[in-house]
Short mmCIF file of the C-alpha atoms (twelve columns), coordinates in Angstrom:
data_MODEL
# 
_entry.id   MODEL 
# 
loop_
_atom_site.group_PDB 
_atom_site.id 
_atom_site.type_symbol 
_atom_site.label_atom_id 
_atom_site.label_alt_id 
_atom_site.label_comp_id 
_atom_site.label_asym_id 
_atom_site.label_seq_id 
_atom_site.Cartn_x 
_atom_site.Cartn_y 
_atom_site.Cartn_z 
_atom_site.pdbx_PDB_model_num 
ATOM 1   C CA . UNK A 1   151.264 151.326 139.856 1 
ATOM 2   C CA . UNK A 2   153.961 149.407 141.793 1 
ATOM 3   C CA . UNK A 3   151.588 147.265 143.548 1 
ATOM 4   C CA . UNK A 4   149.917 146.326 140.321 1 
ATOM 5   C CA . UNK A 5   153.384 145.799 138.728 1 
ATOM 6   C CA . UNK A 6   154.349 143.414 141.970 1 
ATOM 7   C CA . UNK A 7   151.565 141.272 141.607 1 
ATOM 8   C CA . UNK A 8   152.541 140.906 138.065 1 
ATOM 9   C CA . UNK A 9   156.197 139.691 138.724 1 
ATOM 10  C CA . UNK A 10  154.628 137.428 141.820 1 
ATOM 11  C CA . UNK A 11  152.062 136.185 139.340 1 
ATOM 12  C CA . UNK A 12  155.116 135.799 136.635 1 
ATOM 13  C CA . UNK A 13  157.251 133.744 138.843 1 
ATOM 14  C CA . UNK A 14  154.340 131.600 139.858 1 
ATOM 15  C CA . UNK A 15  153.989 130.387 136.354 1 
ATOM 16  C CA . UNK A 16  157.537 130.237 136.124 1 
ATOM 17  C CA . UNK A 17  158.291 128.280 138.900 1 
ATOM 18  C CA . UNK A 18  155.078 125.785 137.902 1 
ATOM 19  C CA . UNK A 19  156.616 125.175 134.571 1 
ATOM 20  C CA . UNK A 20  159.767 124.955 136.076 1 
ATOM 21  C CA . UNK A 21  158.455 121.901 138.319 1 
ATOM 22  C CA . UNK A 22  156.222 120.244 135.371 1 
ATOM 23  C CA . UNK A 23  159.792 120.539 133.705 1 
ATOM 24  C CA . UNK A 24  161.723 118.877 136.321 1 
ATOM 25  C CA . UNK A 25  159.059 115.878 136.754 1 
ATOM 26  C CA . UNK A 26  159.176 115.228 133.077 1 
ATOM 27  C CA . UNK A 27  163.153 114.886 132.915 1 
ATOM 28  C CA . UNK A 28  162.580 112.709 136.122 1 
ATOM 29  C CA . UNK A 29  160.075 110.514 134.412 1 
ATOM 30  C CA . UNK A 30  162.475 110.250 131.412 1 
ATOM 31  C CA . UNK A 31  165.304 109.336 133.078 1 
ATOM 32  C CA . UNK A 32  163.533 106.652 135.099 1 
ATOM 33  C CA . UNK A 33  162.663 105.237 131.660 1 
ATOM 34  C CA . UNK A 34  166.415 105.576 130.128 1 
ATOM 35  C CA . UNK A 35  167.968 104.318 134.014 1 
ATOM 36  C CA . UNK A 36  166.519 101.096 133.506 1 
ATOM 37  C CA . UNK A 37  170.189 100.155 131.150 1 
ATOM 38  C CA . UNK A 38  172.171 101.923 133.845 1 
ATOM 39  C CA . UNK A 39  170.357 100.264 136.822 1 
ATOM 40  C CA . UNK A 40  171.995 96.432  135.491 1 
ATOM 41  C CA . UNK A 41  175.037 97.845  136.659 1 
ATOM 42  C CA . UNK A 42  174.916 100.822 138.595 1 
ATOM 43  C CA . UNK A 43  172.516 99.384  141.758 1 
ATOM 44  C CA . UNK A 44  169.304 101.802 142.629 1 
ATOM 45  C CA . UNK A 45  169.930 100.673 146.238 1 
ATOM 46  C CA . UNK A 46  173.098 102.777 146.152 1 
ATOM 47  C CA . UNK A 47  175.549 99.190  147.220 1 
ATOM 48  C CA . UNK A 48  179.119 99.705  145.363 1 
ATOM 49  C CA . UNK A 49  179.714 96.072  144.622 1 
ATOM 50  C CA . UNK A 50  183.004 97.132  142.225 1 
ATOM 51  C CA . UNK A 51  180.621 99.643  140.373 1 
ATOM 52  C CA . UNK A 52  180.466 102.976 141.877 1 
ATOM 53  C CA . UNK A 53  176.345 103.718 142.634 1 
ATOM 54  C CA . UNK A 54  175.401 106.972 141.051 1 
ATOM 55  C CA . UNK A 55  172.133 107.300 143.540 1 
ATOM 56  C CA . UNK A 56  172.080 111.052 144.585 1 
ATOM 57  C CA . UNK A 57  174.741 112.792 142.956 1 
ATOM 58  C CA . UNK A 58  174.338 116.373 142.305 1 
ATOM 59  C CA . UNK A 59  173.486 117.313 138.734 1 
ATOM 60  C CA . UNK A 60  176.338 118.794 137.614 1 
ATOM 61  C CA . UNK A 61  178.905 115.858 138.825 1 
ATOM 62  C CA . UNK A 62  176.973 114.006 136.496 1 
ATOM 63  C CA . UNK A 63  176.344 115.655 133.569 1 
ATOM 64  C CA . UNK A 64  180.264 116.717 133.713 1 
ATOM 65  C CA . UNK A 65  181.272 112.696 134.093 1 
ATOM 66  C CA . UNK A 66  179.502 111.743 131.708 1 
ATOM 67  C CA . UNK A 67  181.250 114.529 128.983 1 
ATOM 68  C CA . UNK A 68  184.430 113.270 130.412 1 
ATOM 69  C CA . UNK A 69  183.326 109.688 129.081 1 
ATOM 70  C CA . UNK A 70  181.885 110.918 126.146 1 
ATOM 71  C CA . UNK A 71  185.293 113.252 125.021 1 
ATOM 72  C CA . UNK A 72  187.375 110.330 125.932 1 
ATOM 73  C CA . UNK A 73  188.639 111.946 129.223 1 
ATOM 74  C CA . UNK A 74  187.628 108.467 131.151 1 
ATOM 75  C CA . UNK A 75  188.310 105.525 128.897 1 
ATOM 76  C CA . UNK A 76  185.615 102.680 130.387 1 
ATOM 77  C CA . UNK A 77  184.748 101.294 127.837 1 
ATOM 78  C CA . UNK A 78  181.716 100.470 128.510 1 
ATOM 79  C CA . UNK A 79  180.784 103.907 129.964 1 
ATOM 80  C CA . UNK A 80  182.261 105.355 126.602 1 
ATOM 81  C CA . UNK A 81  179.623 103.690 124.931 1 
ATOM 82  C CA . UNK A 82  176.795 104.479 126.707 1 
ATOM 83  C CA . UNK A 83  177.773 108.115 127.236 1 
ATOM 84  C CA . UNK A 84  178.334 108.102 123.179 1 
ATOM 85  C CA . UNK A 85  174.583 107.054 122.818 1 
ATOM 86  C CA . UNK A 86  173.198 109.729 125.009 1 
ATOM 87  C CA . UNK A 87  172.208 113.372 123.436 1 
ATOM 88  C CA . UNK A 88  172.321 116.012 126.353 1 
ATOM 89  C CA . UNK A 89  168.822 116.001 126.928 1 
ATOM 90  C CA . UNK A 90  169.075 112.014 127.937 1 
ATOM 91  C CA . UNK A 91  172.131 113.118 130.276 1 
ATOM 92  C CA . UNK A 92  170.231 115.931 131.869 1 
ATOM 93  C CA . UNK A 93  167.025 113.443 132.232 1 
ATOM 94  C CA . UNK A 94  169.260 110.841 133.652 1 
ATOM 95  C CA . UNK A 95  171.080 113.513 135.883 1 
ATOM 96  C CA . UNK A 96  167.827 115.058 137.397 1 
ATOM 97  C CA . UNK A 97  166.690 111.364 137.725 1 
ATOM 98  C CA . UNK A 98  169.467 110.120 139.928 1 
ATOM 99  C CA . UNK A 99  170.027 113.417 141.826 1 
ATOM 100 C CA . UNK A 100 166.362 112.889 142.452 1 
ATOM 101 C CA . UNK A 101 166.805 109.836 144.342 1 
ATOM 102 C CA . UNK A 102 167.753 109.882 148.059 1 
ATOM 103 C CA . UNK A 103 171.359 108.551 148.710 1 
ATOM 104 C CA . UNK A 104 171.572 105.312 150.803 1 
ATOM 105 C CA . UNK A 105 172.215 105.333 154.387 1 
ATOM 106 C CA . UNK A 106 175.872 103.798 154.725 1 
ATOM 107 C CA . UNK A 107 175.596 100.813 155.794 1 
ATOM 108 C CA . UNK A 108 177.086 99.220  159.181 1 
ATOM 109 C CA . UNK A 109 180.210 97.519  158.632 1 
ATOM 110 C CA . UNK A 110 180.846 93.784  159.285 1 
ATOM 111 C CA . UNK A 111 183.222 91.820  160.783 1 
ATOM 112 C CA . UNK A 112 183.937 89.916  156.915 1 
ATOM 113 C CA . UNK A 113 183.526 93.060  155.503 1 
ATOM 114 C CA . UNK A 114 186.398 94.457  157.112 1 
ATOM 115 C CA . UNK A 115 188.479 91.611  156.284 1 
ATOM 116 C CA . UNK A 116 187.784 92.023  152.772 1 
ATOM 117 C CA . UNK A 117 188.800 95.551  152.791 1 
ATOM 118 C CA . UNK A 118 192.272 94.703  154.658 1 
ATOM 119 C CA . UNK A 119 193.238 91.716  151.961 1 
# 
């Protein structure tokens, strides 16, 4: 009786964690489709050129900044309107979409890089 009730939760979980996984490639397909209007500003090659890159973050960092844009606790405007236009399932597409994505390898620094960064 226990052995046939193991196999059950093993077999359980197996579907679970399948469904789980045909879940998790469906938000990432979606939010590849909805990045596309964050990727104009936000680079997918993870370079901060005055716009902070949003490649890799964890889930939850992400999903949390963008309620903090969306309640008015950041006040970009821009961000404030394209949090505003998101329902949570977009923001959870768009999280597991980024967090996806491997973050950059910094890159070296250069000599007029570093002079930038002084001024």
């Amino acid at each position: 009786m226990a052995i046939v009730s193991l196999v059950q939760a093993l077999a359980w979980a197996a579907v679970m964690g399948r469904a789980a996984a045909d879940d998790d490639a469906k938000l990432v397909t979606y939010g590849r489709h909805l990045a596309q209007e964050c990727t104009s500003c936000h680079r997918i090659d993870g370079i901060n050129i005055g716009i902070p890159s949003i490649i890799g973050w964890p889930h939850d960092a992400f999903v949390a900044t963008m309620k903090f844009y969306k309640d008015g606790a950041r006040t970009n405007p821009v961000m404030v309107s394209v949090a505003g236009s998101l329902n949570d399932q977009q923001v959870k597409a768009l999280a597991t979409y980024f967090g996806s994505l491997p973050k950059p390898s910094p890159r070296p620094s250069t000599p007029s890089a570093d002079k930038k960064a002084k001024k």
